[in-house]
N, C-alpha and C positions, 0 to 999 in steps of 0.2 A: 560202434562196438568197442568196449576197452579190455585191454585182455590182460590177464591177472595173473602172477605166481606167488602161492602159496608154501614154503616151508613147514611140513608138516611136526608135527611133536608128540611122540610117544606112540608110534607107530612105524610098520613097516615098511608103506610106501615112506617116500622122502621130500615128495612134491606133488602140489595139485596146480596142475593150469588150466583155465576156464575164460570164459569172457562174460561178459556184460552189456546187458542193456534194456533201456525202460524196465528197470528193476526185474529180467527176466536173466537164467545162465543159460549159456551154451558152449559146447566144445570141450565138456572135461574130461581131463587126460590124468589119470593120477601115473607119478613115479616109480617106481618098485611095488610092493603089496600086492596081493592073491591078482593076478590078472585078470582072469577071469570076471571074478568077480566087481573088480571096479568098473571092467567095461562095461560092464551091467548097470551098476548106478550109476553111468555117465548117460547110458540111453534113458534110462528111467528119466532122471532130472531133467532131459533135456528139454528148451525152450517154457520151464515153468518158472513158476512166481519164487525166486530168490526167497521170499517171507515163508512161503509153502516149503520149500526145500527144508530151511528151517529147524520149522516148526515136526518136520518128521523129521531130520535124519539127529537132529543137537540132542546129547544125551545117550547115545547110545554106545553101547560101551563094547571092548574084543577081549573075550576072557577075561585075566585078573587087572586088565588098563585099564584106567579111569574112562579112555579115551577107544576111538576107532577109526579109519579111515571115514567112513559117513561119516560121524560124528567131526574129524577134522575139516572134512568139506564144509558143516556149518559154519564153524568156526572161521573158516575163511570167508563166506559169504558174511559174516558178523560184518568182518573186518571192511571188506567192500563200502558197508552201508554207514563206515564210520569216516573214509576216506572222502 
C-alpha cells in the first residue's frame, strides 16, 4: 500500500491523504472542509477503483469554484496515476 498527500487548491480543506493500491483508494482523510461531509466520501470511495472514483467525483464544482473537495480528490488520484 503507498500512501499519498495531497495539497489541495481552491478549496477549504487544505489536504487529502489517501493510499493506494492495485489501482484501488483507501483511508481518505481530507484536512479542514465541511467534516462531515468528507467523512462521507471517504466511506463512499472506500476500497473502489481509483478510474471509478474518477470518473464520478472530476468536475464537480462548490458554488462559484471552478473546483471542490470531490472534485480535489480526483485530481489527486490524477496525479497518483501519473507518478
Amino acid at each position: 500500500m503507498t500512501h499519498h498527500t495531497y495539497k489541495t487548491k481552491g478549496t477549504c480543506s487544505t489536504e487529502i491523504h489517501f493510499d493506494t493500491e492495485d489501482n484501488k483508494v483507501y483511508n481518505v482523510k481530507f484536512i479542514g472542509g465541511c467534516n462531515g461531509n468528507l467523512k462521507g466520501i471517504g466511506k463512499l470511495v472506500e476500497g473502489e477503483d481509483i478510474d471509478k472514483v474518477i470518473s464520478k467525483l472530476g468536475g464537480i464544482t462548490c458554488n462559484t469554484k471552478t473546483t471542490s473537495c470531490p472534485d480535489q480528490l480526483a485530481q489527486a488520484l490524477m496525479k497518483t496515476r501519473e507518478e
